[in-house]
C-alpha positions in Angstrom: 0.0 0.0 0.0 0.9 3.6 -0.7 0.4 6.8 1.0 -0.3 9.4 -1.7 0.4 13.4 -0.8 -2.1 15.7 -1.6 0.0 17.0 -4.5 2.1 13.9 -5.5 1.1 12.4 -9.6 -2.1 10.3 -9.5 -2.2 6.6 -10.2 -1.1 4.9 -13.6 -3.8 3.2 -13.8 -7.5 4.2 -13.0 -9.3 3.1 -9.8 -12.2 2.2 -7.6 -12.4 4.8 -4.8 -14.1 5.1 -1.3 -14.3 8.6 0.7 -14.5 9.5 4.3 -13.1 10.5 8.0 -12.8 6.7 8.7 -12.4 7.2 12.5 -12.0 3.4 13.9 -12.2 1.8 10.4 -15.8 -0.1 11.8 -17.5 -2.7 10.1 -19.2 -0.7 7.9 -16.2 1.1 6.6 -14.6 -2.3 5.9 -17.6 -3.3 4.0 -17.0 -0.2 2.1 -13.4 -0.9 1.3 -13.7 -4.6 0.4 -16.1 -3.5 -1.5 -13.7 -1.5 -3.5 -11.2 -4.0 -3.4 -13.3 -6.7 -4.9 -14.7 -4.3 -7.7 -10.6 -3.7 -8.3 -9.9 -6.9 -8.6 -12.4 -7.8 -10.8 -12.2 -5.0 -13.5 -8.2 -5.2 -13.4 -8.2 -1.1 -11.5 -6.1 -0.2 -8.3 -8.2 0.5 -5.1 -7.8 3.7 -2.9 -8.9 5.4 0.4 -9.7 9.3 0.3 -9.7 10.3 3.8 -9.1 13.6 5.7 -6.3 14.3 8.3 -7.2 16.2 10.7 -10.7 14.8 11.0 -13.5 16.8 9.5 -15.4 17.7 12.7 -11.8 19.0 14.6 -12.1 22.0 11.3 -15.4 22.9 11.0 -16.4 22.6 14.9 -13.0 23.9 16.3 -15.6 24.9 19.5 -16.0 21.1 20.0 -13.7 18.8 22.2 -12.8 16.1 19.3 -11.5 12.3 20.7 -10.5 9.8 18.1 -10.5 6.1 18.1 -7.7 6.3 15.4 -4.7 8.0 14.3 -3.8 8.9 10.7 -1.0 6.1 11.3 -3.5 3.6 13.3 -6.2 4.2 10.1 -3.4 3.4 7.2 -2.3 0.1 9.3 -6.3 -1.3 9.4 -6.6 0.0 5.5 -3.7 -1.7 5.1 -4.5 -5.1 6.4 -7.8 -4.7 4.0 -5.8 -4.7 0.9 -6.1 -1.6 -0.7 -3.5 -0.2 -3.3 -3.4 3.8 -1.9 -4.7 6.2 0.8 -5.1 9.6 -0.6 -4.1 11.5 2.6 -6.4 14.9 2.5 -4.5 18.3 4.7 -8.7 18.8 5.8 -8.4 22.7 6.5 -10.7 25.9 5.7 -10.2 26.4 2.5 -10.3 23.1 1.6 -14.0 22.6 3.4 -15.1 25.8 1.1 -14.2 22.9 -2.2 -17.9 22.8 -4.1 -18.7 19.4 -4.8 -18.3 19.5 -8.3 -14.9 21.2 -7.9 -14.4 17.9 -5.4 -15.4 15.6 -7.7 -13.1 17.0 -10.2 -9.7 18.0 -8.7 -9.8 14.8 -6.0 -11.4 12.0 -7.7 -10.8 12.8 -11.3 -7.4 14.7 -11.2 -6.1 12.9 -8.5 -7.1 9.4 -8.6 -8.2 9.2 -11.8 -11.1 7.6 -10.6 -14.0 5.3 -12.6 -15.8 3.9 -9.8 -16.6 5.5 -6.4 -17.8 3.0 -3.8 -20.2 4.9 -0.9 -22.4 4.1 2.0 -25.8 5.1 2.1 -27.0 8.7 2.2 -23.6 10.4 1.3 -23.2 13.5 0.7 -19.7 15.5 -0.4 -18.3 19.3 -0.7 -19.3 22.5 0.6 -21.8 22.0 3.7 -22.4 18.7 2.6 -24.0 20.6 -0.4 -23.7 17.7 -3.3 -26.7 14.6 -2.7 -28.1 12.2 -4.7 -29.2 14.5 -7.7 -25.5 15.9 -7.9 -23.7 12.5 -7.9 -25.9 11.0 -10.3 -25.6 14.3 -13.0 -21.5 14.8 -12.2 -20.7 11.4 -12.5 -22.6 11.3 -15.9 -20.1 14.3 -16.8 -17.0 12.7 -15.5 -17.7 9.3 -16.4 -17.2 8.0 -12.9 -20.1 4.7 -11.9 -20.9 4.6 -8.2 -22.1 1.8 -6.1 -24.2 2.0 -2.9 -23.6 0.3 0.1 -26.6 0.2 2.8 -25.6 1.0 6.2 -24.3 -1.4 8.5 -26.4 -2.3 11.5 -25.4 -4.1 15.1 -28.9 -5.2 17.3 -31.0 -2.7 15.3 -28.7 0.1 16.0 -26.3 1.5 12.9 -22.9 1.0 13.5 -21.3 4.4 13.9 -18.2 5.8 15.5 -19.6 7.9 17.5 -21.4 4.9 19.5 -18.1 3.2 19.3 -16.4 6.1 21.6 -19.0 6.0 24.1 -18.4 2.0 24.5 -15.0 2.5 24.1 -15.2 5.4 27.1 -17.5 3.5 29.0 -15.2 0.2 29.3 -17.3 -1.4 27.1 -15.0 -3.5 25.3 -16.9 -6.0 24.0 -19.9 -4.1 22.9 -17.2 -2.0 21.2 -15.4 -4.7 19.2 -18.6 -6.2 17.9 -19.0 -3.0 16.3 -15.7 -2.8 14.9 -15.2 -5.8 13.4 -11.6 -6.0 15.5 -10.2 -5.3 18.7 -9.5 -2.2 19.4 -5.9 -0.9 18.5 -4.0 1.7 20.7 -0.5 2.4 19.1 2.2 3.1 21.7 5.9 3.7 22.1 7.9 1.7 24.8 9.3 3.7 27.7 11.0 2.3 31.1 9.5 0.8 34.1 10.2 0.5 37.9 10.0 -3.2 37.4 7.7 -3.5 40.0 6.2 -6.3 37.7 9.3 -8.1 37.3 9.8 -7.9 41.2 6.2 -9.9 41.6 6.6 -12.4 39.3 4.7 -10.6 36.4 7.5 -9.1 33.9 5.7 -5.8 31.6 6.6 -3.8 29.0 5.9 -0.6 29.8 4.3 2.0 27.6 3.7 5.9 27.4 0.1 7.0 27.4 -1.3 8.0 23.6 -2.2 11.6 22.7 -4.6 13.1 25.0 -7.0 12.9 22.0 -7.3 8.9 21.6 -9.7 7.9 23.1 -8.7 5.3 25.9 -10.9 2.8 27.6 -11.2 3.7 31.8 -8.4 2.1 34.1 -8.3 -1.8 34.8 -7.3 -4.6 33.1 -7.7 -5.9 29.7 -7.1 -9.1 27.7 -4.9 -7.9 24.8 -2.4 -8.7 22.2 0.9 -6.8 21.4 1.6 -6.5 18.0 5.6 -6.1 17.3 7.9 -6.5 13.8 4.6 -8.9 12.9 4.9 -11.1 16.1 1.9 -11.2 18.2 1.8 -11.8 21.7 -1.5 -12.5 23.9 -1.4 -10.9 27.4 -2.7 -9.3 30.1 -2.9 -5.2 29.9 -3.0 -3.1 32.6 -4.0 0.9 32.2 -4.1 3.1 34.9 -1.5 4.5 37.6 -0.8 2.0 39.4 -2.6 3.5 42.8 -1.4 0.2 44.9 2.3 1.7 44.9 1.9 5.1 45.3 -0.1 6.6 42.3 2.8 6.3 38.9 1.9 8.5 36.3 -0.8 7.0 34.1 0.9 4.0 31.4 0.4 1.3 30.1 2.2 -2.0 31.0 1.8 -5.6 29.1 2.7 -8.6 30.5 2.9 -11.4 27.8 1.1 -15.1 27.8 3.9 -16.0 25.3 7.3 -14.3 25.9 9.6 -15.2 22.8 12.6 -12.6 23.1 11.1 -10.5 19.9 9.9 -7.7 21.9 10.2 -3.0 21.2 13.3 -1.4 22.4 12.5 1.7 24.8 11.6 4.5 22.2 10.1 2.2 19.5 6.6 1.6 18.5 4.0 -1.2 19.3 0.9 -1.8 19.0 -2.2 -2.9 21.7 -5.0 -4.9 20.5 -7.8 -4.6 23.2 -10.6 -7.7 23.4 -12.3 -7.7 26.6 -12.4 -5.8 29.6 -11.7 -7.9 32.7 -11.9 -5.3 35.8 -11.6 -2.0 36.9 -9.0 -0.3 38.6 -8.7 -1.0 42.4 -6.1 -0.4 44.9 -4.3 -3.9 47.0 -3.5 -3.8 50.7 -0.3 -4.7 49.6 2.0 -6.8 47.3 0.6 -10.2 48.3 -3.2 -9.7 47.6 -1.4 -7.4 44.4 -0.1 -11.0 43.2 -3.6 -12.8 44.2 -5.6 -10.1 41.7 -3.2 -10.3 39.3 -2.9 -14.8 39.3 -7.0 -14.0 39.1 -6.8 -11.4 36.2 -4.4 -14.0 34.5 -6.3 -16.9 34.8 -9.6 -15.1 33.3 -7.4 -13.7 30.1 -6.0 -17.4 29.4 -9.3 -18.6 29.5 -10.6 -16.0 26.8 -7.7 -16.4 24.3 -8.5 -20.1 25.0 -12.6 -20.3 23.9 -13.8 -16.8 23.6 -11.5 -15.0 21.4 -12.9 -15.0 17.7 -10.2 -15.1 14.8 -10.6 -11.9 13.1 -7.0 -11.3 11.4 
């Protein structure tokens, strides 16, 4: 997969295109981008992701406190394992949100991409205040030539999948319910730092990890079955998120400690990534190190058992 700049030379060939903010790459955006995948594949075109960086919402409502469930770079790694050709990364800005939708529809899709096919969910709308519908797509796409294919929402229980219910699980601890909507665990992408190696001391080796950007949006303090995702090696484990309140209230980290130790593991200053399943309990503080190692032989015992039965392949 490529990243394409803004201003870099479009594609050789012509493509199959999706659009949108993308935050947590859901189930409905995947359906969306196998979608264009498939209809690449079959009609011998490359497939590519228009998305916006910053998000939409963080320009138009600067008023508004704006949490993400992905990073640019967290977004391109879940495109990625979906099997598209490029990401058109779009600088989202003022002047750029002023774009008509036929000046959209010509300088992105057409002069960028070199688009034929344009792959969207239900209800989409693009340009200036959301300004081009139905009745626009259907006349410019006569004039540039460019088919598009509707995809019908996706829906979990009755409800439409949507990011914005995904933060509120997500915020909530509700790890499951989150994940379902996904379509994957949720990822957290950190960098390694040093411990205390109070872990090590118990009997419960970590690596230890610096808190994300104070716009990710992080699940509440506990612990969490999880995988650690390194130079393609995974690792189930146990992850712990909070500040450790037991010894004295650390600043708030994360530490993993790994089911499956195998000696390939991210120097202090490199990058990893969390996948979070399940929630398995909140935050407490332990009278001391011995009921510490008791909680933590309890937290254990409930992770092996879900990577054991209840985890669901989803790779």
């Amino acid at each position: 997969m490529k990243i394409l700049d803004i201003n870099c030379d479009r594609p050789d060939t012509k493509t199959v295109v999706t659009v949108g903010n993308f935050d947590g790459l859901h189930k409905g955006h995947c359906s969306l981008i196998r979608e264009v995948v498939n209809r690449a594949h079959e009609n011998g075109l490359s497939s590519a992701v228009i998305t916006f960086d910053p998000h939409t919402r963080a320009v138009l409502f600067p008023e508004l406190d704006h949490v993400l469930l992905t990073s640019f770079n967290e977004k391109a790694l879940l495109i990625d394992k979906l099997g598209i050709d490029y990401i058109l990364r779009v600088p989202f800005d003022k002047k750029f949100s002023e774009m008509s939708p036929d000046e959209f529809v010509l300088e992105i899709l057409v002069n960028r991409l070199n688009a034929s096919e344009w792959v969207m969910g239900e209800g989409h709308n693009v340009g200036k205040d959301r300004s081009g519908g139905k009745k626009f797509l259907h006349e410019a796409f006569g004039k540039y030539h460019i088919t598009t294919f509707t995809l019908e929402l996706q829906t979990k229980d009755e409800h439409v999948v949507s990011s914005t219910a995904i933060r509120g699980f997500i915020n909530d601890g509700r790890i499951s319910e989150a994940v379902e909507m996904l379509g994957h665990p949720y990822l957290i992408s950190v960098e390694r730092t040093t411990g205390l190696k109070i872990g090590s001391q118990l009997g419960y080796p970590t690596f230890n990890f610096t808190r994300p950007p104070s716009q990710k949006v992080i699940p509440p303090p506990g612990v969490y079955a999880a995988e650690l995702e390194f130079d393609g090696n995974v690792q189930p484990g146990a992850l712990y998120f909070g500040e450790c309140p037991t010894f004295a209230h650390r600043d708030v980290h994360f530490e993993f400690h790994s089911l499956e130790l195998n000696g390939r593991e991210p120097e202090v200053g490199q990058n990893a990534h969390l996948w979070v399943y399940k929630f398995i309990r909140r935050d407490q503080v332990f009278s001391g190190s011995d009921t510490l190692v008791d909680g933590i032989k309890k937290d254990i015992n409930a992770i092996k058992t879900f990577f054991q039965g209840e985890k669901r392949p989803w790779r």
